[in-house]
N, C-alpha and C positions, 0 to 999 in steps of 0.2 A: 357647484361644489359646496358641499357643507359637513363634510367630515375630515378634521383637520386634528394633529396630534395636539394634546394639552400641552405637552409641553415644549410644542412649538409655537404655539397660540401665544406661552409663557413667556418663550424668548421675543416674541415681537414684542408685547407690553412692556415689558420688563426692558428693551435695547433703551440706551442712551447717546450712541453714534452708530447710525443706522449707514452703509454704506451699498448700495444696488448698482450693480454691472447689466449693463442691457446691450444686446445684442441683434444684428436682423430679423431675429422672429418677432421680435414685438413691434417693427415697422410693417414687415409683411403684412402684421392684421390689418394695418389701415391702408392696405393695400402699393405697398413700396415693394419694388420689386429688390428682390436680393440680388447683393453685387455680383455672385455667381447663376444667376438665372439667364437663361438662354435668352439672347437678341436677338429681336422679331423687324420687322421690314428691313429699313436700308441699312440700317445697323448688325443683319444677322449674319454677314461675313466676316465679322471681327468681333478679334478675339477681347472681351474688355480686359483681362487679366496687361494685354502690349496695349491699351490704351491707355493703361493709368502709372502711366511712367512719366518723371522727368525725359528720358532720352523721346519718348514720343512726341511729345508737347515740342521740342527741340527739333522735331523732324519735322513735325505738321502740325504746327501751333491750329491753323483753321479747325484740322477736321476735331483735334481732342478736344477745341473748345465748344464745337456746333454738339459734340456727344453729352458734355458733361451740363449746357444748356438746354439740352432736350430734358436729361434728368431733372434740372431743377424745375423747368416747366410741369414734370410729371409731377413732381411733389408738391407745388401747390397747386394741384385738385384732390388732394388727400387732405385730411384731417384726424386730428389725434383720436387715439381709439380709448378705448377701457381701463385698461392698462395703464396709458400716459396718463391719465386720470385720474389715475388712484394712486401713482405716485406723486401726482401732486397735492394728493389729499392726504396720504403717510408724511409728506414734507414738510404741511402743516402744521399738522399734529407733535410731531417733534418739535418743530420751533416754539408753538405754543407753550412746550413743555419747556422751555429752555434747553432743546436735548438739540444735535445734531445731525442732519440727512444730508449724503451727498451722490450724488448720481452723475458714475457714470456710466459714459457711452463710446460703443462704438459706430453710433449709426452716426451721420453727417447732413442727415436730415432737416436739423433744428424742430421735429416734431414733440418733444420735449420740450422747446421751449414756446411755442404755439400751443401748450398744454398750459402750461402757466408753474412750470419748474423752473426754482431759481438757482440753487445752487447745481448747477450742471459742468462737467467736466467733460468736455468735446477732444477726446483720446486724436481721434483720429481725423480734427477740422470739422469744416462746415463744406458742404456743397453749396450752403445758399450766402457764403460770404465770398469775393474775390478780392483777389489782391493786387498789387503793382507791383511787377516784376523788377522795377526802377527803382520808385521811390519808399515803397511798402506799404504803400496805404491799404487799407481793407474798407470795403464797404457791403453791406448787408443789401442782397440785389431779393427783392420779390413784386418784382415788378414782371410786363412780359420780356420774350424773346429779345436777346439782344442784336442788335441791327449790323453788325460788321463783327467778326470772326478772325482772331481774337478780340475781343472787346478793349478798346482804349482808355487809359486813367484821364478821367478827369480834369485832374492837377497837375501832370505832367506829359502826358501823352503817350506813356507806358504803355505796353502789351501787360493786360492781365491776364490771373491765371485763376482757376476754381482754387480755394481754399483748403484743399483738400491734401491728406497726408498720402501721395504717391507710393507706390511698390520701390523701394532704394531712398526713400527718404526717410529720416529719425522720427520720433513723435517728436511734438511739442513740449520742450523742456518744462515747460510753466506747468502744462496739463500732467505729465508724469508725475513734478515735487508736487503736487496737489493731492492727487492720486493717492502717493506711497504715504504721503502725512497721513490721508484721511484712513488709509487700513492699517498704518499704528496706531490708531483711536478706537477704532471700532468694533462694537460688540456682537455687532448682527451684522454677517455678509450676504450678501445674495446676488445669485446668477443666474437671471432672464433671459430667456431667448438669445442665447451665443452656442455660439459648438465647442466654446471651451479649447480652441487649437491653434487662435492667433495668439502670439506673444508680443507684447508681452502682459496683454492682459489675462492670459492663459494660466500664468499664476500667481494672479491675484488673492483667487481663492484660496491659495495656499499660504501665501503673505499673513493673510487674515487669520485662519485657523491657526497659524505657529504663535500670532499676539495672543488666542486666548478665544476668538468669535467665532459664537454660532453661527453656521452655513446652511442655505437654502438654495436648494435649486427651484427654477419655473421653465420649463422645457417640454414639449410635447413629444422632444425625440432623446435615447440616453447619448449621452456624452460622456467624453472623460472625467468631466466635472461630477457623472453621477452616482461613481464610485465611493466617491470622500467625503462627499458633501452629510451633514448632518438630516439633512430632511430633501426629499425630490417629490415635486407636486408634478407631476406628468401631465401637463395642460395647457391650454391658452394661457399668454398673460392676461390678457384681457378676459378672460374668466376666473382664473386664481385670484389674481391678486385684490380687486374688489371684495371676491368673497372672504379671503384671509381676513381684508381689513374689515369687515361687517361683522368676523367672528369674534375677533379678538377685539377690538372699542366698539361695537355697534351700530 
């Protein structure tokens, strides 16, 4: 890609609190299966939508944890793509400046922070931290398979649990006042690889636009988002967003 509007080129130079919404398509590229992609071998008779529930995990702690263990095993043989890359290279750049970027997400990945993104806001948890259903503790697992199902704490001998924001559970209070601070700040919104249809990060974009910020979409598919948004690059992330950033600083 290398025809981009000037005076979108303008808003990106020009932002001072940069704020980027990323979604499944920009994990997809590095080859992460999306949460709604059909399950293949033993896994392909259930449904994930009943397995990422509290009341599941309550019902058959083994099997949600052997499912959401396979994920994390899938995810490290993936590695961050284009995309994660170039927003850590846009993160820089604003710091440098003394300006502000914060990114979030709704993937659960942690592939943004294997990119070398710091200021990351994890909407919707981690897949690769788990917790203690006991005591609370959390620990950052990237090691292999875990050996007995549900995995025991440590510290207490707890049943843990993936870190992740279940179907009937709230977000993370901490992650939301984060969130909603950083889009009364900010000048430039954008939204990456999401379908724009979970809330409540669905209107975010909207949050932003009413403070006053230019909006960007990176989508390969329209969405709701593609209606309002101030500029839609219909592409790869991992091809847009490099190129934006080569046009606009070089």
């Amino acid at each position: 890609m290398t025809d981009f509007p000037p005076a979108m080129l303008d808003a990106v130079r020009s932002a001072r609190h940069v704020v980027a919404l990323t979604g499944a398509g920009v994990s997809a590229e590095s080859g992460v299966p999306t949460f709604r992609d059909a399950q293949t071998g033993l896994w392909a008779k259930y449904d994930p939508m009943e397995l990422a529930t509290p009341e599941a995990f309550a019902r058959d702690p083994a099997l949600v944890s052997r499912w959401y263990d396979e994920r994390r095993q899938m995810r490290l043989t993936t590695q961050p793509n284009p995309g994660h890359h170039a927003l850590v290279r846009w993160e820089a750049l604003q710091r440098a400046g003394g300006e502000s970027f914060t990114l979030l997400t709704q993937n659960v990945d942690r592939l943004h922070h294997a990119a070398g993104s710091v200021n990351v806001v994890e909407l919707h948890g981690s897949l690769m931290v788990w917790r203690c259903t006991a005591c609370g503790e959390e620990r950052e697992e990237l090691g292999p398979a875990f050996q007995q199902h549900p995995p025991r704490c440590g510290t207490c001998g707890g049943t843990r649990r993936p870190g992740v924001v279940w179907f009937g559970e709230a977000l993370p209070g901490q992650a939301l006042e984060a969130a909603f601070d950083a889009l009364r700040r900010c000048d430039l919104f954008l939204t990456i690889g999401t379908s724009a249809v979970v809330h409540p990060a669905a209107s975010f974009l909207h949050d932003a636009a009413e403070h006053g910020a230019a909006t960007i979409e990176i989508n390969r598919d329209h969405t709701p988002a593609s209606d309002v948004v101030g500029w839609t690059l219909r592409a790869k992330s991992g091809e847009a967003l490099p190129a934006m950033l080569d046009a606009a600083f070089g």
